[in-house]
C-alpha positions as CSV (number, residue, x, y, z in Angstrom):
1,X,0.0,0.0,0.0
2,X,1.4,3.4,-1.2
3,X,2.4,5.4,2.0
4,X,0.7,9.1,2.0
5,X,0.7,9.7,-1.5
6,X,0.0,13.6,-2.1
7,X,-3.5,13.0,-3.6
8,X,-6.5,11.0,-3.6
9,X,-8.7,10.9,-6.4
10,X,-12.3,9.9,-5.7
11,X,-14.7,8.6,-8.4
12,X,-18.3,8.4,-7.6
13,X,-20.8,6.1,-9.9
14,X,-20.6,2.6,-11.0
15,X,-20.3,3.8,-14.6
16,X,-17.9,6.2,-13.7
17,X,-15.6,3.5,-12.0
18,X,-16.2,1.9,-15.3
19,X,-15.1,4.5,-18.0
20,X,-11.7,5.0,-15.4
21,X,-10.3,1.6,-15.6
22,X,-10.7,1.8,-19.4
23,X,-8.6,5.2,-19.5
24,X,-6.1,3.8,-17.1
25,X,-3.8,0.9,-18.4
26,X,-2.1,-2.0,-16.5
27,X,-4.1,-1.8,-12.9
28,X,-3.3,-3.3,-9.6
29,X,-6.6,-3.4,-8.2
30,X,-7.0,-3.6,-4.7
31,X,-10.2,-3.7,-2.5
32,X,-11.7,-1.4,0.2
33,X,-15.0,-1.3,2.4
34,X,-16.6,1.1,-0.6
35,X,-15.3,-1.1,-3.3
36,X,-12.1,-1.2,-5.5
37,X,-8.6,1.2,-5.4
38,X,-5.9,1.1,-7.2
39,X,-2.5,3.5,-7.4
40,X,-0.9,5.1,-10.3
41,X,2.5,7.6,-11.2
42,X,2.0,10.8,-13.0
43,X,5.0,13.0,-13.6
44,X,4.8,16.0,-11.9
45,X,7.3,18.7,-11.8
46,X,9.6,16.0,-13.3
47,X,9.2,14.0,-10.5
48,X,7.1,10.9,-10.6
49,X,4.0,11.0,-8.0
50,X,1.7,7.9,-6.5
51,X,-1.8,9.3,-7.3
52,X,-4.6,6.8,-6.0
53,X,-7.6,6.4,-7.2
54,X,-10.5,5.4,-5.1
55,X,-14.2,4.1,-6.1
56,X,-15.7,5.9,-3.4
57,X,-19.4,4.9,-3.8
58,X,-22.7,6.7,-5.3
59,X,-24.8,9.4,-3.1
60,X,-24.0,11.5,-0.1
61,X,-23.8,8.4,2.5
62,X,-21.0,6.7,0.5
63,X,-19.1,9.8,-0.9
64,X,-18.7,11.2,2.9
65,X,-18.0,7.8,4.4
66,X,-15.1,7.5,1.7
67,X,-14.1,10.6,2.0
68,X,-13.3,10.2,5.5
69,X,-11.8,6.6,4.6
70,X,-9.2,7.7,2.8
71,X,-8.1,10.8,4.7
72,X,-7.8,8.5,7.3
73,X,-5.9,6.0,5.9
74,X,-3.8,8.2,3.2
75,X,-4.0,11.8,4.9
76,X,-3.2,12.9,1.4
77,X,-2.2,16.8,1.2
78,X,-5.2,17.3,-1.8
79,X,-8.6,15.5,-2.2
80,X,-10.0,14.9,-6.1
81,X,-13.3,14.0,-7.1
82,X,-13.6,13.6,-10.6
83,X,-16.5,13.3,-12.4
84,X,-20.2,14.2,-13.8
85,X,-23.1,16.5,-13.4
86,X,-26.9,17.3,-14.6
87,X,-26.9,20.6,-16.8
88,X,-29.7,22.8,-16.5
89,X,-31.0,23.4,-19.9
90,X,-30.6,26.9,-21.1
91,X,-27.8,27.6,-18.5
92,X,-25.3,25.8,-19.9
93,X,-24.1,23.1,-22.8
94,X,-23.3,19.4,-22.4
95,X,-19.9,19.0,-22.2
96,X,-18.7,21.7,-20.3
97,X,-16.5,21.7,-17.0
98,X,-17.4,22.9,-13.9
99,X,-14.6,23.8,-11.0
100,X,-16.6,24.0,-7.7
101,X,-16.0,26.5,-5.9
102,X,-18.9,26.3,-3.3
103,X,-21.3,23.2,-3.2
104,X,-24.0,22.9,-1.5
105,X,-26.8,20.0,-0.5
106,X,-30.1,21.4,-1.2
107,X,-32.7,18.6,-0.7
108,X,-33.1,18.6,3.0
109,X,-36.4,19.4,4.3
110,X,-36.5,21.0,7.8
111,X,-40.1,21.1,9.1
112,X,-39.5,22.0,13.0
113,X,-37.1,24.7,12.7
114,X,-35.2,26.9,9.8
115,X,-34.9,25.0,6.7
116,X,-32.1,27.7,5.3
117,X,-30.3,27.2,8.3
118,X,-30.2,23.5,8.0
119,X,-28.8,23.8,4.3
120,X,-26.4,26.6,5.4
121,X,-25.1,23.8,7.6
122,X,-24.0,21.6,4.8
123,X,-22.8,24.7,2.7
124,X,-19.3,24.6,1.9
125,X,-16.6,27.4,0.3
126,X,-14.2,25.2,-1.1
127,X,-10.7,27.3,-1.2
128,X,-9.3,27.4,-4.6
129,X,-6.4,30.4,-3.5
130,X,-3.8,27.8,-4.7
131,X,-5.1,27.8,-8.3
132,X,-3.6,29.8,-11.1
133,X,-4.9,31.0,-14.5
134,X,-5.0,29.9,-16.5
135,X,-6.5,26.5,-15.6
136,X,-5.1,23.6,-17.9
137,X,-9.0,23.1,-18.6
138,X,-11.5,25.6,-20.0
139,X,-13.8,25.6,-17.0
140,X,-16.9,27.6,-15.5
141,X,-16.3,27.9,-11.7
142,X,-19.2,27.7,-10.3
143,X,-21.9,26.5,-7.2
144,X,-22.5,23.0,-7.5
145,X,-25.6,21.8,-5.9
146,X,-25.9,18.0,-4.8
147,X,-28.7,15.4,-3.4
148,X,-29.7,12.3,-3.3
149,X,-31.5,12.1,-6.3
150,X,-31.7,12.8,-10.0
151,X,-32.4,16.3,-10.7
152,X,-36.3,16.8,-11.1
153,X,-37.4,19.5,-13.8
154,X,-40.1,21.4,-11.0
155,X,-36.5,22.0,-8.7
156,X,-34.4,23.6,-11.4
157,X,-36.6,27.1,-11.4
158,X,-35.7,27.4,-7.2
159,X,-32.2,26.1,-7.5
160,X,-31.0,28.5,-10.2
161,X,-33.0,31.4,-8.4
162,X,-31.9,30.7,-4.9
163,X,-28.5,29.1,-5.4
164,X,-27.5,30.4,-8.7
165,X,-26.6,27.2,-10.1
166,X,-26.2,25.9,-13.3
167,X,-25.8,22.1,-12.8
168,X,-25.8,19.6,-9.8
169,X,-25.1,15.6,-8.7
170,X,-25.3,13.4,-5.8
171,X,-21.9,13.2,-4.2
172,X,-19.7,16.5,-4.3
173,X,-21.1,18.3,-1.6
174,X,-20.3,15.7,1.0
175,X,-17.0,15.4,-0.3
176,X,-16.4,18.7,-0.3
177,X,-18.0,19.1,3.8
178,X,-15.8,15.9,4.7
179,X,-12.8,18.0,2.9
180,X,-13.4,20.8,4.9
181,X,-14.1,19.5,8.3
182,X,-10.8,17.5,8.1
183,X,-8.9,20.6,6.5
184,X,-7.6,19.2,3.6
185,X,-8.1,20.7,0.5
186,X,-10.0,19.9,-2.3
187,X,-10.7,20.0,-6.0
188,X,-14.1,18.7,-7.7
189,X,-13.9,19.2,-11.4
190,X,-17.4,17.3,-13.1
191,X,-18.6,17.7,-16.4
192,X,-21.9,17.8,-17.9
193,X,-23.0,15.0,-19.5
194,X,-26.9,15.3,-20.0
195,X,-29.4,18.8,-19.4
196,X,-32.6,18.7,-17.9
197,X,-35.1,21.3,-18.3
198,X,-38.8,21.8,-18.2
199,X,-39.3,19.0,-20.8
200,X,-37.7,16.5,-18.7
201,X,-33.8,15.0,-19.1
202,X,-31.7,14.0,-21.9
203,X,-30.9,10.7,-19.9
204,X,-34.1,9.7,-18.4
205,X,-36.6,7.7,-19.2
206,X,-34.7,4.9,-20.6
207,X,-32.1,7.1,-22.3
208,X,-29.2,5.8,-19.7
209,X,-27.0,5.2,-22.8
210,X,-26.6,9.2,-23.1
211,X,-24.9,9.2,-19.8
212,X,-22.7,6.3,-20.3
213,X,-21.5,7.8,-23.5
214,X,-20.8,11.3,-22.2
215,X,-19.2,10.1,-19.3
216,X,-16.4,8.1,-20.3
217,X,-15.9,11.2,-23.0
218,X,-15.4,13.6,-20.3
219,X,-13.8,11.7,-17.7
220,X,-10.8,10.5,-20.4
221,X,-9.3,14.5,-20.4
222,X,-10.0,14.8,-17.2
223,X,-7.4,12.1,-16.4
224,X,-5.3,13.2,-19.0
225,X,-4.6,16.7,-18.1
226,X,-4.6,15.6,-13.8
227,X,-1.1,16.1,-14.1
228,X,-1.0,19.6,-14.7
229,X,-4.1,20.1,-12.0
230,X,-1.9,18.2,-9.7
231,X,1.1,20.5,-10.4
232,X,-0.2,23.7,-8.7
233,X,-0.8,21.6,-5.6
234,X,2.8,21.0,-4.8
């Protein structure tokens, strides 16, 4: 087992898992409590770095368990989740790469006391300071909104009003908490693979295939241009 590599990467879905160990060649899988791991070397700064990457599980339960997993086991200096988003149709274009740079878990409903207040609670400013333009990705950084559940056409209207976002996913805003309650840093970088709009979504309704396609298409540059990510962490 690598000891304290400088990053973890977490990938969320099952088909994302999928499209990754068709981009990566020659793997040494090993196995965790969330499912399989394995580590790779990307040069960096002409020195070559252990990067692991880590199938960390679908929704919020899973992505903050894992998250916590492997800062406990790898305390790694810089946490990565890679991956995909729902695009909200008319606010931006499949394909395109969001940096987060605050996520946030919207679908919590707080009868007793404030409901804004509960959400405000799972709210995170994810510190990008280290960053420099430009990014070795054209990117929109932007709010990412995440819950456990497909994004539903009647929600889109509120969650661009009140949150100003423009996409959202299950996992990144508990990766992104976890990140932030153990101070470690962290970079979410997902791209949008189907849009959903008053119509319904691209992907629904049988229409899985558009999501597996897209996927594995954004996913493969992603992992190509990591290195140069990596390289304004250290």
């Amino acid at each position: 087992m690598p000891e304290s590599p400088k990053t973890v990467v977490i990938i969320s879905a099952n088909i994302e898992w999928a499209a990754i160990l068709e981009i990566v060649p020659d793997l040494n899988l090993q196995t965790s409590p969330y499912g399989q791991w394995f580590s790779t070397d990307f040069e960096i700064h002409k020195k070559t770095e252990p990067v692991i990457f880590f199938r960390g599980g679908w929704g919020k339960v899973s992505a903050a368990a894992s998250a916590q997993y492997v800062i406990n086991q790898w305390s790694p200096e810089l946490l990565v989740n890679l991956g995909t988003c729902g695009g909200f149709k008319g606010k931006i274009e499949t394909g395109a790469l969001i940096l987060a740079e605050k996520t946030i878990i919207y679908d919590i409903i707080e009868q007793m006391l404030d409901a804004d207040e509960a959400i405000d609670d799972y709210t995170t400013e994810i510190d990008l300071s280290w960053l420099q333009q430009p990014y070795p990705q054209e990117v929109l950084r932007t709010t990412l909104v995440s819950g456990d559940r497909d994004l539903i056409a009647d929600d889109i209207p509120k969650l661009k009003e009140k949150y100003g976002a423009v996409a959202g996913d299950w996992e990144s805003g508990a990766i992104a908490w976890v990140a932030a309650l153990n101070k470690k840093r962290c970079l979410i970088l997902r791209g949008v693979t189907d849009l959903v709009g008053a119509d319904g979504g691209e992907a629904y309704d049988g229409n899985v295939q558009v999501f597996i396609d897209n996927a594995a298409k954004i996913l493969k540059p992603l992992v190509h241009h990591l290195p140069n990510w990596l390289s304004q962490a250290y």
